[in-house]
C-alpha positions, 0 to 999 in steps of 0.5 A, a space after each residue: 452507499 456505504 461510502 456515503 454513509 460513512 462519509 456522512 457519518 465521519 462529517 457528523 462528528 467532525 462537525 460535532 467536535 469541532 464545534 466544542 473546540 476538540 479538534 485540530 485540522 490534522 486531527 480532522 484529516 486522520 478521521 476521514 482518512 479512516 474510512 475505507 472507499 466502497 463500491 466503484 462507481 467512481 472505477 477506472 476502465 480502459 477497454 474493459 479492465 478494471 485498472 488496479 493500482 497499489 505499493 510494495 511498502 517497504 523500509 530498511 532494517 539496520 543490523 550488525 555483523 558477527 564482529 560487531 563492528 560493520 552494519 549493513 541494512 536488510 530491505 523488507 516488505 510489508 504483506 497483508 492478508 486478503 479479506 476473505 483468506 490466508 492469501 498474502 499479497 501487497 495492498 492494492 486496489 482500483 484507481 478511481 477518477 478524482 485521483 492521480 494513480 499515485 494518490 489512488 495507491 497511497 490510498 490504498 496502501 493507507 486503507 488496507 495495511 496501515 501505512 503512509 510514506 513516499 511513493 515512488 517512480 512506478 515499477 510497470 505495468 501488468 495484466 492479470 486476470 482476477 481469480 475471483 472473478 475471472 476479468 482481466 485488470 491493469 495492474 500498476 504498482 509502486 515503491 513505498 518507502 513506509 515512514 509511519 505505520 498507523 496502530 489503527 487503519 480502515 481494514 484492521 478488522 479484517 487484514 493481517 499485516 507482516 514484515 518480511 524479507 524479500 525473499 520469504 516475500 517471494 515466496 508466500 505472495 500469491 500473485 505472480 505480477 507482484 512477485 515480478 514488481 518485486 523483482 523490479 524493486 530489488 533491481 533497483 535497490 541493488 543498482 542504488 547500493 552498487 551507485 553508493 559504493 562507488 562514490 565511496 
């Protein structure tokens, strides 16, 4: 229902503004794209589990050495609050059947920390159980390489984002499969500096 209404409502006044001349197409998609998806008659299940998808965003921090003279480039992730508490986790949520798994974690990542980027090759699979409602979930998550980060996003009001290190990351995240992703992601990471170096 509230889907609904705040689609409705964001169709309202795009008609609206469009029709004074005082919107743009681009303009008209950052509306929508405001509105947070509720409810989940549209959820994913496969025998059960609720299937969850989300990103480890993430963007590199240029800094110097003590001398001055080499840099090298720090990787951090973007946290944020869950909506009920302090808990800090990386954004995700249920894939839904008009989207690919991809566009389900982009959107999510949009809606719940503010974000966009590009979204990469996935960093597995894992079950977990829900400590709110006791059920098991298939969880999937990929890397986001963040290149714009929004002032105002659909869960301002009620999440808190943070850049980290990723070991700060490590640990204050308070889910174990997504502290295992991470890992995954600075692999990865690691692999593709040790490739850099060698073909320097």
């Amino acid at each position: 229902m509230g889907l609904f209404l705040s689609r409705n409502l964001a169709n309202l006044l795009i008609s609206f503004y469009w029709k004074k001349g005082k919107l743009a197409g681009a303009q008209i998609e950052e509306m929508v794209s405001l509105v947070s998806r509720t409810g989940r008659h549209l959820q994913r299940y496969d025998k059960g589990c609720r299937q969850v998808v989300g990103c480890i965003p993430y963007r590199y921090r240029k800094s110097n050495a003590s001398e001055g003279k080499a840099t090298w480039r720090e990787l951090e992730v973007l946290l944020i609050s869950s909506q009920k508490g302090v808990a800090m986790m990386f954004p995700k949520g249920g894939w839904e059947t008009d989207e690919s798994m991809e566009e389900a974690a982009l959107r999510e990542t949009m809606e719940e920390a503010g974000v966009k980027g590009d979204v990469q090759k996935s960093l597995g699979h894992w079950r977990y159980k829900s400590k709110s409602q006791g059920t098991y979930h298939d969880g999937y998550i990929f890397p986001l390489l963040v290149n714009e980060q929004l002032e105002i996003w659909p869960e301002k009001n009620v999440r808190q984002r943070r850049w980290v290190s990723a070991s700060e990351a490590k640990d204050i995240c308070q889910h174990g499969w997504m502290k295992e992703a991470l890992e995954v992601l600075l692999s990865r990471a690691m692999q593709d500096v040790a490739k850099t170096s060698i073909r320097a």
